[in-house]
N, C-alpha and C positions, 0 to 999 in steps of 0.2 A: 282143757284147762281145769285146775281144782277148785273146786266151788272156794269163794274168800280167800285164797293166795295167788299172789299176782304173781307174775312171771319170773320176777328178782329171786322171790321168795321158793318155788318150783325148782330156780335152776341150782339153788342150793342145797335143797333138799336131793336131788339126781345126785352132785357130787356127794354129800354124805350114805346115801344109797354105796352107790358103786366104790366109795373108799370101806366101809363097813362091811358088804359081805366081799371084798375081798375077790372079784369074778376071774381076775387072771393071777396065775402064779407070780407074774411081775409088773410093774407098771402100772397098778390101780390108781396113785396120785395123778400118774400122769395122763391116765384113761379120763378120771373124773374133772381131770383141769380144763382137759380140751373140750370134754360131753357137756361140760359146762358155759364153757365160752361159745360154742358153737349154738347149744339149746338160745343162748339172750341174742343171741344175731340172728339165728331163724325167726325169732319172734321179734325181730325189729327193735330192740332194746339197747343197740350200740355195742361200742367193744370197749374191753377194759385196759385202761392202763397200769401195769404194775410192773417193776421191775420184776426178774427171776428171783430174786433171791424173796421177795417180800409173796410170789406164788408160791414158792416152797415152802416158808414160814406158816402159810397160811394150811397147805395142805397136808402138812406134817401135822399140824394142830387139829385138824379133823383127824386124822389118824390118828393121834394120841387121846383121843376125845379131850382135849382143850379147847378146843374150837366146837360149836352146834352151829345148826344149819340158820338160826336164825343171827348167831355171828358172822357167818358168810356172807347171809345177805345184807347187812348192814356193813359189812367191807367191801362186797361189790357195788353199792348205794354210792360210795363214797366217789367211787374209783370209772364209773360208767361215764363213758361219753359218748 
């Protein structure tokens, strides 16, 4: 764990990681959506609900750098159960 960021806040930053440098020729949103949902369940944090379309809005938005890692985590805040 990172010293002062809690786990919400980790697994956003992982998705902005891996949508940013970009690690496979295709499929980074979809690499970072799921390394992300999977990282808050490893660590007992619940799963998220969102529909598809409002996961792609969101991971388009880190990809267009609209979206930061600390909006993610206050969109996964919202959305955790």
């Amino acid at each position: 764990m990172l010293a002062g960021i809690d786990v919400v806040e980790q697994a956003a930053l992982l998705a902005e990681g891996l949508v940013y440098w970009h690690c496979f020729v295709d499929g980074n949103k979809r690499t970072a959506w799921i390394a992300m949902l999977t990282f808050l369940e490893a660590n007992n944090e619940g799963s998220v609900e969102a529909s598809v379309a409002d996961a792609v809005s969101l991971m388009t938005g880190l990809t267009m750098r609209r979206e930061s890692a600390a909006t993610v985590a206050a969109w996964l805040r919202r959305r955790l159960h």
